[in-house]
C-alpha positions in Angstrom: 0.0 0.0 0.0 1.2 3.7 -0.9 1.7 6.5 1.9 -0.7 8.5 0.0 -3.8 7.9 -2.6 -5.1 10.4 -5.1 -7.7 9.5 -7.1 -9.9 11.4 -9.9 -13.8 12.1 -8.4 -16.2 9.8 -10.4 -18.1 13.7 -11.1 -15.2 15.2 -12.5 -13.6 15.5 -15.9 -9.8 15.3 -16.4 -10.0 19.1 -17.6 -11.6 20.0 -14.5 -10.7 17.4 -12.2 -11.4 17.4 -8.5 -9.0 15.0 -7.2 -9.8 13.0 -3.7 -6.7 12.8 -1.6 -6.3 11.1 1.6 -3.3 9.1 3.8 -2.4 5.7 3.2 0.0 3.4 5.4 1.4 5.8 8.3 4.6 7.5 7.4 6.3 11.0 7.5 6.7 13.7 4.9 9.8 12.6 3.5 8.0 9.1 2.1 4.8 10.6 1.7 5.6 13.4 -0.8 7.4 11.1 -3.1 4.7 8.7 -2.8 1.8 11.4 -3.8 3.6 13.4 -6.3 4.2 9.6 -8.4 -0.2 9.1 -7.5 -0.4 12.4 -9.2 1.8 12.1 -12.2 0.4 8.3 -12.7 -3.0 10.5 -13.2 -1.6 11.8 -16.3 -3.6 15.2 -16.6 -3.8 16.9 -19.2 -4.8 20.7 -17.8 -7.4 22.7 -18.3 -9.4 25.2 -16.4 -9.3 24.0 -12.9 -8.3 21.4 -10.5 -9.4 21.2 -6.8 -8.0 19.5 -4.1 -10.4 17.5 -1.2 -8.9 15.7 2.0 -6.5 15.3 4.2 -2.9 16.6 4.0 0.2 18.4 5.5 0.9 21.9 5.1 4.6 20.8 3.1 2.9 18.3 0.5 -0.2 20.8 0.0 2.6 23.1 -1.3 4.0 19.8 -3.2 0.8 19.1 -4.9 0.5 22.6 -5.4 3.5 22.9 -7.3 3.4 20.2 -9.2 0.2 21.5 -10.6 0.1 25.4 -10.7 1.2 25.5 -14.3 -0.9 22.7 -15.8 -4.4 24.4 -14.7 -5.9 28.2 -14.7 -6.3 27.9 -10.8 -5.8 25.4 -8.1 -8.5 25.0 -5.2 -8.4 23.8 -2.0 -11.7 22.5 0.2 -11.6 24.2 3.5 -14.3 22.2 6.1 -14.9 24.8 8.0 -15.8 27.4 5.3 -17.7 24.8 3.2 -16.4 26.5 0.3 -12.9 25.4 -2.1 -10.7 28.5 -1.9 -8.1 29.0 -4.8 -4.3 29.3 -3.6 -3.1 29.7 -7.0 -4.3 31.2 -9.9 -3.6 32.3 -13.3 -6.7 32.5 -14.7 -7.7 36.1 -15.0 -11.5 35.7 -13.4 -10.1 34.1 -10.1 -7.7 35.0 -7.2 -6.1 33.6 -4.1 -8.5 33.7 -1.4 -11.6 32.9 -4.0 -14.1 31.2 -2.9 -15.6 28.7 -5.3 -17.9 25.8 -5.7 
């Protein structure tokens, strides 16, 4: 079993994927990072307008998955529980900014 699973929301679409992340076997950063940035690239996604981000994860592979996407997609989202809400953290896409809210 991997340290980390990513996998594509049955409602999605690869050019506007939300992606469902969450902790595999127990391990620390420096296994899980690897480990989620190869369940990312094994995803093979294309780009497009969007991609958001739901479930669990530190603060250094957030910024990991971040990175390894920022440029592929017009913004990246993030779903925050306790505003309900995805908020963009990146964005290149000239109708949204960081600290968007978004569905």
């Amino acid at each position: 079993m991997s340290h980390y699973v990513i996998r594509l929301d049955a409602s999605s679409t690869v050019s506007d994927p939300l992606l469902r992340i969450s902790f595999g076997e127990p391990a620390q950063n420096d296994q899980v990072i690897p480990d989620a940035l190869g369940a990312l690239a094994a995803l093979a996604l294309p780009g497009g307008r969007s991609i958001r981000f739901n479930g669990p994860c530190s603060v250094p592979l957030a910024m990991a998955l971040a990175h390894a996407v920022g440029h592929l997609y017009g913004y990246v989202a993030c779903f925050d529980p306790k505003m309900e809400h995805y908020i963009v953290v990146i964005s290149h896409h000239p109708d949204f900014h960081a600290g968007q809210l978004v569905e």
